[in-house]
N, C-alpha and C positions, 0 to 999 in steps of 0.2 A: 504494500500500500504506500502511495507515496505522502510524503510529508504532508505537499499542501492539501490532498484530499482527508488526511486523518485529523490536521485542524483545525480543518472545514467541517467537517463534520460535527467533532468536539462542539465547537462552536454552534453548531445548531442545537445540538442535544440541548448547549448550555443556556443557549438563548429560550427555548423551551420549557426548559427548568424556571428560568425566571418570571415567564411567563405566567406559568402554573401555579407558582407563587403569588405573585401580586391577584392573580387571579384567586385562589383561593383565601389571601388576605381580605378583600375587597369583594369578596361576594360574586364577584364577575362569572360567572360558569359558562359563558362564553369566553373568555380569556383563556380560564384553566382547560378549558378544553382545547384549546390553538396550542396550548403547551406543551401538551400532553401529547400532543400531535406531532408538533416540533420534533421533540422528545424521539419518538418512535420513527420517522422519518430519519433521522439520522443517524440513531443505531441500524436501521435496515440498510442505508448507505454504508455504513461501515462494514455489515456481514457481508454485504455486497463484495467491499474492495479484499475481503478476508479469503471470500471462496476462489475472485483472478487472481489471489496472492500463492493459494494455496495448487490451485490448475497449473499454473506458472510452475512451483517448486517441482510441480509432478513431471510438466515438459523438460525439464532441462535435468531430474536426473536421468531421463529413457535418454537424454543426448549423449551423454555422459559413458551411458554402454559403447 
């Protein structure tokens, strides 16, 4: 996974998080639900870059034979 894409992500999750918070401080249940969203959008971003990380590893040890 490359850097900027696991930051980027990070970053969503985190921005989500806060979201979710202020949302659920404030009663907003449409906010906490955009966070919560946030949130899960960018962990499935990141299993995403986990599975090309892991296909990758698989291609390059058959090379390697």
């Amino acid at each position: 996974m490359g850097a900027k894409d696991k930051i980027s992500n990070k970053a969503e999750q985190l921005k989500g998080k806060v979201k979710q918070g202020v949302g659920d401080a404030t009663g907003d249940e449409e906010l906490s639900a955009e966070g919560e969203a946030d949130m899960a959008k960018g962990g499935l971003k990141q299993a995403g870059e986990r599975v090309k990380d892991a296909a990758k590893n698989v291609k390059d040890a058959f090379k390697k034979d």
